[in-house]
N, C-alpha and C positions, 0 to 999 in steps of 0.2 A: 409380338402381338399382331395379329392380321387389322387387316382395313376393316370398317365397318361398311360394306358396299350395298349401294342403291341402284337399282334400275327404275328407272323412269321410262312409262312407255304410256302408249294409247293405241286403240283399237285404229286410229285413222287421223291424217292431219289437220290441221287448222284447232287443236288444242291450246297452240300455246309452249304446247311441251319443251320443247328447246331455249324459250325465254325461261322458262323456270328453271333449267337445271342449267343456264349463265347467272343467271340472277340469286339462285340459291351456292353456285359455288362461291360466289362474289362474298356474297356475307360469310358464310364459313370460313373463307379464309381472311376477312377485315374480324373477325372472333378469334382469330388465331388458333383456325384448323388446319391442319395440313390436307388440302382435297385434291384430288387428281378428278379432273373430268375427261368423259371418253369418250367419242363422239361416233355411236354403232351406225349414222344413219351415212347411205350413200349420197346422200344430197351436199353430206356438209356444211350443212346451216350452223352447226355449234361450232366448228372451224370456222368460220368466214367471223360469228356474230364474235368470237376472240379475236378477232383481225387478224390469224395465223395467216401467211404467205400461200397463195393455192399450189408451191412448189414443195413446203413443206415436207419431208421426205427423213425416215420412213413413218409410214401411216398404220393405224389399226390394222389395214387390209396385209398390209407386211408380215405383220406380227400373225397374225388369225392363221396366213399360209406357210409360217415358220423361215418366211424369210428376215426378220430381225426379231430379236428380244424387246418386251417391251419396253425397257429401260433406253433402247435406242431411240423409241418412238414416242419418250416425251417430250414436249415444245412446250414450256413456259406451263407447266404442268398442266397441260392439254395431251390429248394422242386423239390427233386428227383422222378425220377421213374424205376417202375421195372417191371417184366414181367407179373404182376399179374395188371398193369392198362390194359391188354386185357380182361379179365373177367370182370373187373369193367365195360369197355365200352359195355360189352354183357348185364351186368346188368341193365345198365341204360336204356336199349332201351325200357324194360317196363312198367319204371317208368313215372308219369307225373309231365310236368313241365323238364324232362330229359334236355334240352338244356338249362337249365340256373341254373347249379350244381354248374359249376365253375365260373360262377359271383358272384353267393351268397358264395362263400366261399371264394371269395377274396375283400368281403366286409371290410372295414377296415383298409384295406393296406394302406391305404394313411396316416394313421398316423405314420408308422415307414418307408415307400419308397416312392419316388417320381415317379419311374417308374417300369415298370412289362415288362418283355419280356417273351413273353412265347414261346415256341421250340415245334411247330406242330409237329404231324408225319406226314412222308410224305403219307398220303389220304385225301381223305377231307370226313371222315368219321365223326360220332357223336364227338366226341374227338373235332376235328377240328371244328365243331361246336360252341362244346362250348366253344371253346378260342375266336370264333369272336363274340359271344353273351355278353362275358365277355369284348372286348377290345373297346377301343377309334379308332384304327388304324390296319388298315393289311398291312402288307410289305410281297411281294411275292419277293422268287427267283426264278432267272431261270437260267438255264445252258446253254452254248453255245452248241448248238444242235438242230439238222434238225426239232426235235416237240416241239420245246423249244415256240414257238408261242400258239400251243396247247393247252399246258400245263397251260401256263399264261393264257388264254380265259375261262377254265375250273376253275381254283381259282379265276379267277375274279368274275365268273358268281356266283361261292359260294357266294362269301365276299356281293356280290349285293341281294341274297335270302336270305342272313342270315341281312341284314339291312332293305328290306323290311318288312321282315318277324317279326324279332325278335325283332334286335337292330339296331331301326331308327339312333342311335348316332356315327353309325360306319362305317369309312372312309377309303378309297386308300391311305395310305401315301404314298406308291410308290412300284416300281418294278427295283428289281436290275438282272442287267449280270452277274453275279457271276462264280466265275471258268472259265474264258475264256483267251484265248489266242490273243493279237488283235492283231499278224504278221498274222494269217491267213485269207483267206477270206471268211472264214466259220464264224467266230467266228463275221468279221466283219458284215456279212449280216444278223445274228441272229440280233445282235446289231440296225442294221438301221429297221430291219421287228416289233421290240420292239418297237422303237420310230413310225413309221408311224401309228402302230395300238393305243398306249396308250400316247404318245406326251410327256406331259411336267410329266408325271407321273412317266419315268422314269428316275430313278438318272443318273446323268454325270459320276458318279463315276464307272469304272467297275476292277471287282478284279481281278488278275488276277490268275490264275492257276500255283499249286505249289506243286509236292510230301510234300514240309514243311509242311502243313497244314496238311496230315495223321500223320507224323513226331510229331508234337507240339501235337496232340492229341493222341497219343498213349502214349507220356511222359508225360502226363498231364501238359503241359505249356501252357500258354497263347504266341499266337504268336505276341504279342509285345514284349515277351523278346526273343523267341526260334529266330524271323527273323524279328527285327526291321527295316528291308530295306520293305517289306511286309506290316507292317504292317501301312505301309505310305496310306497303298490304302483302309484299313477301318479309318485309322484317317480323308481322305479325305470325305467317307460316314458318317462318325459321324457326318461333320461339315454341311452335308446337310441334312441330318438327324435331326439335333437339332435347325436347319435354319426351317425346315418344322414343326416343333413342336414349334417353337416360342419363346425357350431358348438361347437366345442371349448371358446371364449372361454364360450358362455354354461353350458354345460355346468359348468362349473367354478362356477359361482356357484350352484346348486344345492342342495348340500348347507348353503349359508346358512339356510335358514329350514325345513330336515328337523324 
């Protein structure tokens, strides 16, 4: 049985994005999911925020140029990245067949995980591609902010070229408010401009904004233990999260470790 895989992406950084797909693999596997996360971005923020070693070796950019298997380049079921996946994605551009690197090399995973998150970078460049040619599912964030509408129009319209195009199998799971404040009324009017444009698409749940989160990730903790008051507002996303995915079983085991 294959993985149930997720890309996780945004039009642009300072969403948050990378806290949410530490913070959502965290709980998946305290539910006793098997999840592999994968970390597309060259920056390596989701490497570092797992406290993987920056020596690490081999990484996604390995794999993508065919010089390891994936299975060589899990670390603590992580497959890291470093600054050398920007050359890779220079490379791939004149390869063919380029946009379906990372499906065929996460061929397989379903016999040691149940799920795949994988941590876009913030463009929707080739990279970004191929995590939506590779997934089941795109989950966009968006940040409470004036182009935050924008921003979402422009990863949707991807995620739609890349299922026409590529991979007819590949779905909206949803669009979160991520990092927002909802005493103000900025944050609230992002929030209602989200729902009248994408409706039932987007989650109930929105996170809210917190120095903690730089905090938990510079100490490499997961912010269920650094701010379990916090972290109440992705256990709330996980339970619609795994409601949209249709895991009821793991759903249930959830409020164990609230």
């Amino acid at each position: 049985m294959a993985a149930t895989t997720i890309a996780v992406l945004s039009q642009k950084g300072g969403t948050g994005k990378t806290t949410m797909v530490r913070t959502l693999a965290d709980i998946l596997r305290r539910s006793e999911l098997r999840t592999l996360a994968v970390d597309l971005d060259p920056q390596g923020n989701l490497s570092d925020y797992f406290d993987l070693p920056p020596e690490s070796e081999p990484t996604i950019a390995d794999v993508l140029s065919g010089r390891a298997a994936l299975e060589e380049a899990i670390h603590d079921d992580v497959v890291p990245a470093s600054l050398n996946l920007a050359e890779t994605e220079l490379s791939l551009g004149g390869k063919i067949g380029r946009e379906l690197t990372l499906r065929r090399a996460l061929d397989g995973t379903g016999e040691r995980y149940e799920l795949v998150l994988i941590d876009c970078p913030p463009s929707l460049g080739l990279l970004t591609v191929n995590a939506l040619v590779a997934a089941d599912h795109a989950l966009i964030a968006a940040q409470a902010q004036y182009f935050a509408l924008q921003g979402v129009e422009q990863a949707v319209e991807v995620v739609e070229l890349a299922r026409e195009a590529l991979n007819p199998g590949l779905s909206l799971l949803g669009v979160l408010l991520n990092l927002a404040d909802m005493r103000t009324v900025h944050s609230r009017e992002a929030l209602t401009s989200l729902k009248d444009r994408f409706g039932e698409k987007v989650f109930g749940t929105v996170i809210r904004s917190s120095i903690a989160y730089a905090e938990s990730a510079e100490r490499a903790i997961s912010i269920l233990d650094y701010r379990p008051d916090l972290a109440r507002d992705y256990l709330a996303l996980a339970k619609e999260l795994l409601a949209r995915l249709g895991l009821a079983q793991a759903q249930e085991r959830l409020p164990q470790f609230a």
